[in-house]
C-alpha positions as CSV (number, residue, x, y, z in Angstrom):
1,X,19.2,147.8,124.8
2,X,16.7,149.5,123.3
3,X,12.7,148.4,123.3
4,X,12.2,149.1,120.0
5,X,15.4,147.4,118.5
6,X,14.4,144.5,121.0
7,X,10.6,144.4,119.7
8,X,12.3,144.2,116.0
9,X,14.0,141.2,117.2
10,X,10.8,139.8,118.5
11,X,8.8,140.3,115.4
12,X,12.0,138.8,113.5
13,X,11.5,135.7,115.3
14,X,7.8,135.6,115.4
15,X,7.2,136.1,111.9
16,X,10.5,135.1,109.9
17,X,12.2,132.3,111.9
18,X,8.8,131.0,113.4
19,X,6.5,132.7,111.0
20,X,3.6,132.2,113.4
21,X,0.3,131.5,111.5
22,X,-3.4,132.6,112.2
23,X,-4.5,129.9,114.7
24,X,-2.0,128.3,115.9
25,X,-0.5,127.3,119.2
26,X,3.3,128.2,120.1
27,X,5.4,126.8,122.9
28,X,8.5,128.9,123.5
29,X,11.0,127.5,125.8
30,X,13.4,129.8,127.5
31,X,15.9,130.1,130.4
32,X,15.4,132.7,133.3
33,X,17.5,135.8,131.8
34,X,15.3,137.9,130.0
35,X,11.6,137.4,130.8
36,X,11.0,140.6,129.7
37,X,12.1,139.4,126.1
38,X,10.2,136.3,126.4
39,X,7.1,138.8,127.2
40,X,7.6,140.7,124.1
41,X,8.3,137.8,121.9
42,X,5.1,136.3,123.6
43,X,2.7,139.6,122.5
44,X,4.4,139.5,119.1
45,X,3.2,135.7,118.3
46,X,0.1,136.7,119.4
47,X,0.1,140.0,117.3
48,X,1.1,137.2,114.4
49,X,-2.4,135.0,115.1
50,X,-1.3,132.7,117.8
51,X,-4.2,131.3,119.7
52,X,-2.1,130.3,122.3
53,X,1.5,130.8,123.7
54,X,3.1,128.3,126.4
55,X,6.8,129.3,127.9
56,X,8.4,126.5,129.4
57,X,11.4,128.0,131.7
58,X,14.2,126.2,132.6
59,X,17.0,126.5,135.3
60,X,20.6,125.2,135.1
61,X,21.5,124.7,138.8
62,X,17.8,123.0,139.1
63,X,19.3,120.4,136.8
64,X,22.3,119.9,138.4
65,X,20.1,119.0,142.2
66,X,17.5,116.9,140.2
67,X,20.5,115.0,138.9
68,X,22.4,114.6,142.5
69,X,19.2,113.4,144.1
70,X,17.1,111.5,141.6
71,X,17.8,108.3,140.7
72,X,19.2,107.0,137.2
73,X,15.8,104.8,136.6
74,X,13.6,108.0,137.8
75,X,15.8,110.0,135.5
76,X,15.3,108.0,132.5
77,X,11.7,107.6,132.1
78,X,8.9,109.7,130.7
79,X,6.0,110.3,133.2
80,X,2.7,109.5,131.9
81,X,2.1,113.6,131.6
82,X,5.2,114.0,129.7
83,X,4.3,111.7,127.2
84,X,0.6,113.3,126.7
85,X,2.5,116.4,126.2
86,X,4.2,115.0,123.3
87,X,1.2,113.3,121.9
88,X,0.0,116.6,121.4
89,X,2.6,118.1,119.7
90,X,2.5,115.1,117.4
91,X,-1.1,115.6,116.6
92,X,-1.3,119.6,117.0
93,X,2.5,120.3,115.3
94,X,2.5,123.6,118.0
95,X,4.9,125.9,116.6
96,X,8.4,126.1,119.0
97,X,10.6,129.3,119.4
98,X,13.9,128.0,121.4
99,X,15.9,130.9,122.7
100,X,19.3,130.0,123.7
101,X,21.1,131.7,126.7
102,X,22.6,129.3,128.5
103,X,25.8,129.4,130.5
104,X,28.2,127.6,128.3
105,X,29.8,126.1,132.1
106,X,26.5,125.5,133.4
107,X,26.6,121.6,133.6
108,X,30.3,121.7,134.5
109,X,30.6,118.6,137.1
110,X,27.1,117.7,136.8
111,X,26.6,114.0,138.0
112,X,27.5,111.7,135.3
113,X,24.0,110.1,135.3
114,X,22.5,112.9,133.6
115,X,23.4,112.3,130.5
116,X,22.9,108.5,130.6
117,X,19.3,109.8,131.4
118,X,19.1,112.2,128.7
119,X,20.1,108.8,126.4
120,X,17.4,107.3,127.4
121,X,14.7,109.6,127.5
122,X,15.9,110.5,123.9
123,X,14.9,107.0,122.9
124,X,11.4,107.5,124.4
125,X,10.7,111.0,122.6
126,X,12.6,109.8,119.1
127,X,9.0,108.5,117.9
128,X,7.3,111.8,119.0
129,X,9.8,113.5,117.2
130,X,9.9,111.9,113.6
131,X,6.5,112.2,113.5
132,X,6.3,116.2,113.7
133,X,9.6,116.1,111.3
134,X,8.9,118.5,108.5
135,X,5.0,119.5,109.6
136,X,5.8,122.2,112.2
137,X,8.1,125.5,111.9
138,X,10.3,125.8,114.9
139,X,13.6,129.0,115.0
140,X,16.2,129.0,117.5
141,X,17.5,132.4,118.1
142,X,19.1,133.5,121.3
143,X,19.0,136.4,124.4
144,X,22.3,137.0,126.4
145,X,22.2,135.5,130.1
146,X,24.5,136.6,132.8
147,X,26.8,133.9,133.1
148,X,27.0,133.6,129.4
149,X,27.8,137.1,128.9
150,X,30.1,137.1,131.6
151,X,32.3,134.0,129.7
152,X,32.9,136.1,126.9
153,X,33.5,139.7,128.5
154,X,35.1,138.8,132.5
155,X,36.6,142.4,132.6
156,X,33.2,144.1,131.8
157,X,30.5,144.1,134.5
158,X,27.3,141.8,134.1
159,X,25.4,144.8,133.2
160,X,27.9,145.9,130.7
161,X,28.6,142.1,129.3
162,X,25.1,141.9,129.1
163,X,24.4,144.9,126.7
164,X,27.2,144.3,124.6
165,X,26.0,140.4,124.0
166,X,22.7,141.9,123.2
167,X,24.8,144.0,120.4
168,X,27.0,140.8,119.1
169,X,23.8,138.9,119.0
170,X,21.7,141.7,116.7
171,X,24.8,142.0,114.9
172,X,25.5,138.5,113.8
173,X,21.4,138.3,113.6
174,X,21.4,140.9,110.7
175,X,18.9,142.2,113.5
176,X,20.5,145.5,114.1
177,X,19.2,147.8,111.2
178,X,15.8,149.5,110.9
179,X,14.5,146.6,109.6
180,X,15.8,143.0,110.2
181,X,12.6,141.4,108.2
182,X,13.8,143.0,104.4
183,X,17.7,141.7,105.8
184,X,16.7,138.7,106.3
185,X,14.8,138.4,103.0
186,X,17.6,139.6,101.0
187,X,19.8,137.3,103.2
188,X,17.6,134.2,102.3
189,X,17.6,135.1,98.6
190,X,21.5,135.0,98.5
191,X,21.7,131.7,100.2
192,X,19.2,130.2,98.1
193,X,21.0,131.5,95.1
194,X,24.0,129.5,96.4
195,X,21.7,126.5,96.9
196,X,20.5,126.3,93.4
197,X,23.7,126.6,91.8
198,X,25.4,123.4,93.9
199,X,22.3,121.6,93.1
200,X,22.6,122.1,89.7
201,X,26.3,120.7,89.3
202,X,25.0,117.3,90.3
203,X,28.3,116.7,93.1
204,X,28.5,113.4,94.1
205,X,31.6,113.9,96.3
206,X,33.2,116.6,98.6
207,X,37.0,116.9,98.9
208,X,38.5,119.4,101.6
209,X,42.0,120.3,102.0
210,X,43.7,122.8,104.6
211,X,47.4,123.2,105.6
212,X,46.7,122.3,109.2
213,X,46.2,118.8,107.9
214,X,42.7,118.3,106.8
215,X,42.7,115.7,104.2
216,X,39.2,114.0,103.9
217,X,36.5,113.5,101.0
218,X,32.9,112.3,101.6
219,X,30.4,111.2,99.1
220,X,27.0,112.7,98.5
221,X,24.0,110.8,97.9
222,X,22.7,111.0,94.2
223,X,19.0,112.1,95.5
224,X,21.1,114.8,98.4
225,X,20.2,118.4,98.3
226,X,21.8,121.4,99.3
227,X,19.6,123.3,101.4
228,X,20.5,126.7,103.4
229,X,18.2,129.9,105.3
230,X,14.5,129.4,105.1
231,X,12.8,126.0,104.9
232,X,9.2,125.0,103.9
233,X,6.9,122.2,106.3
234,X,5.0,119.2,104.4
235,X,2.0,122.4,104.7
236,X,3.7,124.6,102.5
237,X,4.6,127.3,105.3
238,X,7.8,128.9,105.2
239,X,9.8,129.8,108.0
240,X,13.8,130.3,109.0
241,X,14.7,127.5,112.2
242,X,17.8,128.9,112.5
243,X,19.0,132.7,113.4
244,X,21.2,133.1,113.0
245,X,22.3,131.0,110.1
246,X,25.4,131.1,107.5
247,X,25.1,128.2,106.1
248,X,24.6,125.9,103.2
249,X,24.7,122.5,104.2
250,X,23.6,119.0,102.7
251,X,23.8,115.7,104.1
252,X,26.3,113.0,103.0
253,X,25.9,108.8,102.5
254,X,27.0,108.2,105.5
255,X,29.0,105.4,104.4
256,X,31.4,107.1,102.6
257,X,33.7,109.4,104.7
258,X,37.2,109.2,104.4
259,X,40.7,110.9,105.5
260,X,41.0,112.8,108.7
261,X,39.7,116.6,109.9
262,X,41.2,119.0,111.9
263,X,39.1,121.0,114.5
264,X,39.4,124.6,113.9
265,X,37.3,125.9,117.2
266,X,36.3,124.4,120.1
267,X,33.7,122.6,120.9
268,X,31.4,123.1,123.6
269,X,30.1,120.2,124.9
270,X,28.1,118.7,128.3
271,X,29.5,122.2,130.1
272,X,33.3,121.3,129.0
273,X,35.6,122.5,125.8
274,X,37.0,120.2,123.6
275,X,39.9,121.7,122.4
276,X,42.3,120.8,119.0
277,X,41.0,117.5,118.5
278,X,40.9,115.5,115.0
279,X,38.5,113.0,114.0
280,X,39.6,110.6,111.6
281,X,37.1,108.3,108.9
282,X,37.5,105.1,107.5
283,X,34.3,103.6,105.2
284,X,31.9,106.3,106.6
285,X,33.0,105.7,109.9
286,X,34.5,107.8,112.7
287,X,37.5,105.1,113.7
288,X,40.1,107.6,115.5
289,X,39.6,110.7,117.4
290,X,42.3,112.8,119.4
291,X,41.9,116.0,121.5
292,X,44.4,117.8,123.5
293,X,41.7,118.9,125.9
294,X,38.1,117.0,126.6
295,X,39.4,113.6,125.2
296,X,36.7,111.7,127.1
297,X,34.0,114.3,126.0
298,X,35.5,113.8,122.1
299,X,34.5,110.0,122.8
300,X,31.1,110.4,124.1
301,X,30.4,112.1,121.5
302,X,30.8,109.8,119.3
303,X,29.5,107.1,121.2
304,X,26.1,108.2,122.0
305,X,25.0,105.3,120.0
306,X,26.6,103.5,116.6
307,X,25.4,106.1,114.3
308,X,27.0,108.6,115.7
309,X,30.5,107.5,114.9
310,X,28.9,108.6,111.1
311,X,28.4,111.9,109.7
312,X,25.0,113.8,109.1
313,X,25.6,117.3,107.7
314,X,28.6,118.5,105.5
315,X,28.1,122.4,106.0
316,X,29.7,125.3,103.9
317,X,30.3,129.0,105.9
318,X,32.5,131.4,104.3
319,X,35.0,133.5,106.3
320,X,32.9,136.4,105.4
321,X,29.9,135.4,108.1
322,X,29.3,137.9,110.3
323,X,30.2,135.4,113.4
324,X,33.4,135.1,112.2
325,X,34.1,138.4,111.6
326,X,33.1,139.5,115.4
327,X,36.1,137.5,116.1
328,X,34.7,135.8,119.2
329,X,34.3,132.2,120.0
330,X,30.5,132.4,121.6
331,X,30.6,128.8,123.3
332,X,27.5,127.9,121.6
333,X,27.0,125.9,118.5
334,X,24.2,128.1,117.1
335,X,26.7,130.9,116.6
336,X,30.1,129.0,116.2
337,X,28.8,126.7,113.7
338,X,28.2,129.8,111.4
339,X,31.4,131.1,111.6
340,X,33.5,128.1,109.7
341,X,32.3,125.2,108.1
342,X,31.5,122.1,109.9
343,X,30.8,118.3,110.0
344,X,28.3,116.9,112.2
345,X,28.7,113.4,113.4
346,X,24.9,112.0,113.9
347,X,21.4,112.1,112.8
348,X,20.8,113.7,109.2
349,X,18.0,115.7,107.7
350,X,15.4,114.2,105.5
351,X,14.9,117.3,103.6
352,X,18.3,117.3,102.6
353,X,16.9,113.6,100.4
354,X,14.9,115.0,96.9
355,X,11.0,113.2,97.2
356,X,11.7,112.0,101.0
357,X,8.0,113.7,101.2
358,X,6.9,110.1,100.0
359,X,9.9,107.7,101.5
360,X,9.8,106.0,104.8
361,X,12.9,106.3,107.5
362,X,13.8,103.0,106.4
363,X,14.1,103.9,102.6
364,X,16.1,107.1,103.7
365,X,18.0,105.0,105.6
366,X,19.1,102.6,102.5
367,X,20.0,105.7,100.6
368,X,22.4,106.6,102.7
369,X,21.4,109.5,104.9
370,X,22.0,108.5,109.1
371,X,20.0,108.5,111.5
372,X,20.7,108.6,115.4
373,X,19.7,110.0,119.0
374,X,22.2,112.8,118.4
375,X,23.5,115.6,115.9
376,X,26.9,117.3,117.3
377,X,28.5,120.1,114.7
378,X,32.5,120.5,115.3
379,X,34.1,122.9,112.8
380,X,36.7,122.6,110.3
381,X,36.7,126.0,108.3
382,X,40.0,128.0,108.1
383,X,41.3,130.6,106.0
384,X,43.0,128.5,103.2
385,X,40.1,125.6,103.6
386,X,40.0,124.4,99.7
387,X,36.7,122.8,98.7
388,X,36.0,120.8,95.4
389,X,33.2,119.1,94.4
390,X,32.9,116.2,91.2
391,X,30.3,115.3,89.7
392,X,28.6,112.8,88.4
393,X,30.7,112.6,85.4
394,X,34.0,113.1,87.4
395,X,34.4,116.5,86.4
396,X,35.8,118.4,89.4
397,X,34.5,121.7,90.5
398,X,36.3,124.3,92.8
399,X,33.4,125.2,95.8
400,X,35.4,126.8,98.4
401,X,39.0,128.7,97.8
402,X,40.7,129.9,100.7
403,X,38.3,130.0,103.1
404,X,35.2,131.6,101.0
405,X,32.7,130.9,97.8
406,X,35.1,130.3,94.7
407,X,31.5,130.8,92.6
């Protein structure tokens, strides 16, 4: 790939997604594949007014022999270091680029233990984690690895798979053209267009309905927002956490979801697919689920702890996302969730609450939006996915027709 179209990319992230300010401190966590993109994005947060840059790498098959040889209680604890790391970003709010490239089989018949330590060290960082909610701007974006590459092109070489990742990511990125900054900007206006007009209707419920059998309504708490593309911290700084990013999304009472969803992609989950699976609701709660493949990954995901048998997000993607038009499944969420529309069963957003500026977690709470260790997005869009919305008045209003915006 090109340096220049890969130091556009860098400058997207740096100063759209993370929108590095004069003075402040970034850490940027990577994998191992493309340290010479983690070099360029480095220089460009500096070139924003970073004063500092830390990249903490990380390494699959490292993971899988700390999990073999540690032990579950060693596992699940923070050292004392770890937790003076997060202090820090609770009092500092560091800026955090993630860049995804991970194999999507890369924790394939890991030891079981794992992920009852990453439970548990959850609970430990949860508090470090609300308390930077909303005051820092963090992006997710991703660089093509090997084994990744190699998942979705086996006939091509790993050189060959490689470059034409790096094109599928651009692509879906709106980061291929001469200048991904103004595409992005233009991009945002759209979405936020979309965002103002569904906040306008004053929806209090959600009804979907697809031929493969989708039959499910949720309700929307009467303080919930829509929100979609660039988001604003408690200091007023704007910045996009996602790209790339389709959708509009909004989070529901969690108490209200009923009816049943089909899955319309797989899921990637702990280094396994869960294929064709349903998931079906009774009084906000996820009571029934059924997969043809990953059954007992379908049921840890709900059962990471009680709130996630509840819903977080309600998300709207129309066919017409560039992620779905590539046609490819990428085997990670922060593509595949903006190609269809999706539920996520989990934690919710705050911002997604009108005034939760001034409300405590507990006040959120009562209102309806959930709260839990995880936040797992599955999707349900199709091409004849019918949307409505009704409003506070009962008035029902079409949202999605066959598949896409019916506004």
């Amino acid at each position: 790939m090109k340096k220049t179209v890969l130091k556009n990319y860098a400058r997207l992230i740096a100063r759209v997604g993370a929108n590095v300010q004069k003075g402040q401190e970034v850490v940027i966590q990577a994998g191992l594949d493309q340290p010479e993109f983690v070099k360029l994005l480095t220089e460009e947060c500096y070139r924003a007014g970073a004063k500092k840059v830390r990249v903490e790498w990380s390494y699959e098959p490292m993971m899988k022999v700390h999990a073999r040889w540690m032990k579950l209680k060693d596992m699940s604890r923070l050292e004392a270091w770890e937790h003076a790391k997060y202090q820090h970003m609770a009092e500092v709010f560091p800026v955090r680029i993630i860049l995804e490239s991970a194999d999507p089989d890369g924790l394939s018949g890991i030891n079981p233990k794992f992920f009852k330590s990453m439970q548990a060290v959850r609970k430990e960082i949860k508090p470090y984690r609300d308390a930077i909610e909303n005051r820092h701007q963090w992006c997710i974006a991703a660089v093509p690895g090997e084994a990744w590459a190699k998942k979705l092109y086996p006939k091509l070489s790993k050189r060959q798979a490689v470059e034409q990742l790096w094109k599928d990511i651009l692509f879906t990125s709106r980061a291929d053209g001469e200048d991904p900054v103004a595409a992005w900007d233009a991009h945002n206006r759209d979405l936020k267009e979309r965002c103002d007009y569904l906040n306008g209707l004053g929806l209090r419920e959600l009804r979907y309905r697809s031929a493969n059998g989708t039959d499910f309504k949720v309700g929307l708490m009467p303080l919930g927002v829509f929100h979609a593309g660039s988001d604003t911290t408690l200091q007023g700084v704007v910045y996009d956490p996602n790209i790339p990013t389709e959708e509009v999304f909004t989070c529901p009472d969690r108490r209200t979801a009923q009816g049943i969803v089909y899955s319309t992609k797989p899921l990637s989950f702990q280094g396994q697919l869960i294929e064709n699976f349903s998931v079906r609701f009774e009084n906000g709660r996820a009571v029934e689920v059924k997969a043809e493949k990953g059954q007992k990954q379908l049921e840890q995901v709900v059962s990471m702890d009680d709130a996630s048998h509840y819903l977080g997000e309600c998300a709207l993607v129309p066919k017409e996302s560039p992620i779905h038009a590539s046609g490819l499944l990428f085997y990670n969420t922060l593509f595949d969730e903006n190609a269809a529309c999706h539920l996520a069963l989990g934690t919710g957003f705050p911002e997604c609450v009108k005034g939760f500026e001034s409300m405590s977690s507990e006040q959120l709470y009562e209102l309806g939006l959930n709260d839990s260790l995880s936040h797992t997005d599955f999707m349900i869009g199709s091409d004849d996915l019918d949307i409505d919305g009704v409003t506070a008045e009962g008035e029902i209003v079409p949202i999605f027709r066959n598949g896409t915006w019916a506004f």
